[in-house]
C-alpha positions as CSV (number, residue, x, y, z in Angstrom):
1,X,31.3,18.9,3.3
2,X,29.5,21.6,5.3
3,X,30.9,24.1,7.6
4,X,29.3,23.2,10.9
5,X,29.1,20.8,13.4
6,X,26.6,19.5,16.1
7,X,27.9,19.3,19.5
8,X,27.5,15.9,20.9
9,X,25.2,16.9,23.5
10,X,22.9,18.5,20.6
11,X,21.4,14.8,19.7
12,X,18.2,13.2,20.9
13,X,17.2,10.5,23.5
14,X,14.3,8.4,22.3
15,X,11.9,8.3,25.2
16,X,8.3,7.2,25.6
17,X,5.7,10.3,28.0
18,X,2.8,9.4,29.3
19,X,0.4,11.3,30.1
20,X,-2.5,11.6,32.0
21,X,-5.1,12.7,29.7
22,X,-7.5,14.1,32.1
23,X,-4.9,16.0,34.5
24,X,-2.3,16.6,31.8
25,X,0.4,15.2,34.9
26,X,3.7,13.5,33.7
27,X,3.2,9.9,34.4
28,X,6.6,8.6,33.1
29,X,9.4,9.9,30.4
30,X,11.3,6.8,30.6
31,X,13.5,6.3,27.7
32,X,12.8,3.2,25.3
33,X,16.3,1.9,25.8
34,X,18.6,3.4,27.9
35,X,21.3,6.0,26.0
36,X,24.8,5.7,25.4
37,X,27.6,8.6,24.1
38,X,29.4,6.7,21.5
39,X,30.4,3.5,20.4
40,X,33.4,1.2,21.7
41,X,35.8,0.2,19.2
42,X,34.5,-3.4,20.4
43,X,30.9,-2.5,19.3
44,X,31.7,-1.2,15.7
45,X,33.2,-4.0,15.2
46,X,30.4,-6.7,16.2
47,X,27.6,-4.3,14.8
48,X,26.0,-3.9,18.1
49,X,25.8,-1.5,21.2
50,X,24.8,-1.6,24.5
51,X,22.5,1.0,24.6
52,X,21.1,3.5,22.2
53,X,23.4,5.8,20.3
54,X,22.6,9.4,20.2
55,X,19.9,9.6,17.3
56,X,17.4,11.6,15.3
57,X,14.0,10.7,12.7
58,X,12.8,7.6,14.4
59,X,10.8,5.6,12.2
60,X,8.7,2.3,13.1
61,X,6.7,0.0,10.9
62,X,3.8,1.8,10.2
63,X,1.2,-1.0,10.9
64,X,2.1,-0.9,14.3
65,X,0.2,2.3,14.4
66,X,-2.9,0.4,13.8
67,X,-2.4,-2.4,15.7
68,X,-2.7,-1.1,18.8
69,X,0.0,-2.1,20.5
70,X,3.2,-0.3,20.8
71,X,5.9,-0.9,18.7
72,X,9.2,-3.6,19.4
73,X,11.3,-1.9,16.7
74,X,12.5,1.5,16.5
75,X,14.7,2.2,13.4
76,X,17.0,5.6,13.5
77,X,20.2,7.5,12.0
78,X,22.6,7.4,14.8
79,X,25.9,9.5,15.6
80,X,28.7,7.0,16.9
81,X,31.2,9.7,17.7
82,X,33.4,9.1,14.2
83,X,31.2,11.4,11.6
84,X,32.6,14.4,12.4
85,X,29.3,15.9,14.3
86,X,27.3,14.6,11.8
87,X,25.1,11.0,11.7
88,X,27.5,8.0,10.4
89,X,25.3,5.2,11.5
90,X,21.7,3.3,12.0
91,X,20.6,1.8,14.3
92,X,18.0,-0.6,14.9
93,X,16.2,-0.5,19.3
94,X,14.4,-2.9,20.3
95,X,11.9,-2.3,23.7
96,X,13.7,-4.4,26.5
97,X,16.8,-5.7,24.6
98,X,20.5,-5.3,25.6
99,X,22.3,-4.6,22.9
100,X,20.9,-3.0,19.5
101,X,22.0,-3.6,16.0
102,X,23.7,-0.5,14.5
103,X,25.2,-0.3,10.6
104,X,28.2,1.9,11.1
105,X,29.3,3.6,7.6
106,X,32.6,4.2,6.5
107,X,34.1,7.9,7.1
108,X,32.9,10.0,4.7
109,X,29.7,8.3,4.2
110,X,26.4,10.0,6.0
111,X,23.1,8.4,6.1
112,X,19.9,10.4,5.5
113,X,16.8,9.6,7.5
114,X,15.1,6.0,7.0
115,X,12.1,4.8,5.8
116,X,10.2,1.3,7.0
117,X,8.1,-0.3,4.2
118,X,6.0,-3.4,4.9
119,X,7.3,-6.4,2.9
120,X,4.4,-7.3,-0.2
121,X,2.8,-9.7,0.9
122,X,-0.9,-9.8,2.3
123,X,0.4,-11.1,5.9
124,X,2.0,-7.4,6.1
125,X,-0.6,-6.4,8.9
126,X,-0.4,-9.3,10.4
127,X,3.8,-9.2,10.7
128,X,3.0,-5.8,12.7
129,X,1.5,-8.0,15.8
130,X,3.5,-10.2,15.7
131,X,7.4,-11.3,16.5
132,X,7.8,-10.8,12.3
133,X,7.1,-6.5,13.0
134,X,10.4,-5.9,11.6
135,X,9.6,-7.9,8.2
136,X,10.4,-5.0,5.7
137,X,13.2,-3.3,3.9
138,X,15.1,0.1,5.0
139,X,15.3,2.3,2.5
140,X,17.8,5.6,3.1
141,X,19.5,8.2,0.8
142,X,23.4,7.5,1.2
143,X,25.8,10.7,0.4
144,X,29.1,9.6,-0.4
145,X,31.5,12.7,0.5
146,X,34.5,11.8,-1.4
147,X,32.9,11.6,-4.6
148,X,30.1,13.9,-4.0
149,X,27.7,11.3,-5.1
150,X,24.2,9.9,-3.4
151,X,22.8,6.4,-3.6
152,X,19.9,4.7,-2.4
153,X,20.8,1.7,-0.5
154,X,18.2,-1.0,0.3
155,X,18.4,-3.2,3.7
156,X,16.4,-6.0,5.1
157,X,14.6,-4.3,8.1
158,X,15.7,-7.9,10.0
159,X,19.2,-7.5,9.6
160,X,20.5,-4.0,9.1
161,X,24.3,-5.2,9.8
162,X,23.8,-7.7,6.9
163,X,24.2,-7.3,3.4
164,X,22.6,-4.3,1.3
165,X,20.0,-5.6,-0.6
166,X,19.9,-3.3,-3.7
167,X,22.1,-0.3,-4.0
168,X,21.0,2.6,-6.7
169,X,23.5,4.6,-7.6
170,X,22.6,8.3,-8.5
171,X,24.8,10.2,-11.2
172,X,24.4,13.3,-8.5
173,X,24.0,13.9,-5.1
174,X,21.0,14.6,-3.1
175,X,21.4,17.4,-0.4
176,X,22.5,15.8,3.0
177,X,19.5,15.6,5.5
178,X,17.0,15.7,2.9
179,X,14.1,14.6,3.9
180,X,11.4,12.0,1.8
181,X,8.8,9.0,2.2
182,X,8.4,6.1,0.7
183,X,4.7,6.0,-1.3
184,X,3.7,2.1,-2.2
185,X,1.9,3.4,-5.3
């Protein structure tokens, strides 16, 4: 596909800084759930990982950025160790939980960043202060590299391991990594 790789350690640890506004000290860098290297053979299997997988592009609901309080979900592409130094996965953290629900993709098959979008419905807002903050649909470029192809693929935000919801297949591909955002109108 491309002729480089990432080293492992070249990947990203979600973590939440605080700072203190008026002395500009370092309250806390904790992470948001604690990281792991790679996934077991056990976890690809049962779609979920203790701990969060090395990641990039985090993306949240983007209500939650009005509702004032921080946000449960944390949806990002994820490298499991089996993608050849590149992301093969997403995963879905969740602030205080154990495990976290990943979508590994077969070899070949690279994810590009995700996108959030609100589920239509005029209790969207609402959903993003509430346990529903995760009602939505993922929405990620998929470049397939055995046939040198790109889809969109279409998950429920709820269940990323489940069933894709819509899958558009593109008579091209789309450049790995490339980067968009989803526009409601």
């Amino acid at each position: 596909m491309y002729s480089s790789t990432w080293a492992e350690d070249g990947y990203n640890t979600l973590r939440e800084y605080v700072i203190d506004l008026k002395t500009g000290a370092l309250l806390s860098d904790a992470p948001f759930v604690p990281p792991v290297k790679r996934a077991s053979s056990t976890e690809r299997v049962s779609g979920f990982v203790a701990g969060a997988l090395p990641m990039e592009f985090p993306v949240v609901n983007p209500a939650t950025f009005t509702s004032g309080r921080k946000p449960r979900f944390v949806y990002t592409l994820a490298f499991s160790g089996s993608g050849g130094g590149y992301f093969d996965a997403i995963q879905k953290l969740e602030a205080g939980a154990e495990t976290h629900a990943v979508r590994f993709l077969p070899a070949g098959v690279f994810p590009s960043e995700v996108e959030f979008v609100p589920r239509a419905n005029k209790d969207a807002e609402k959903d993003a202060v509430s346990d529903d903050e995760d009602a939505g649909y993922l929405l990620y470029l998929e470049y397939d590299s055995g046939s040198h192809l790109s889809s969109v693929v279409v998950l429920d935000a709820q269940d990323i391991t489940g069933p894709e919801l819509a899958r558009i297949h593109l008579p091209f591909h789309v450049p790995y990594t490339f980067h968009g955002a989803f526009e409601p109108e």
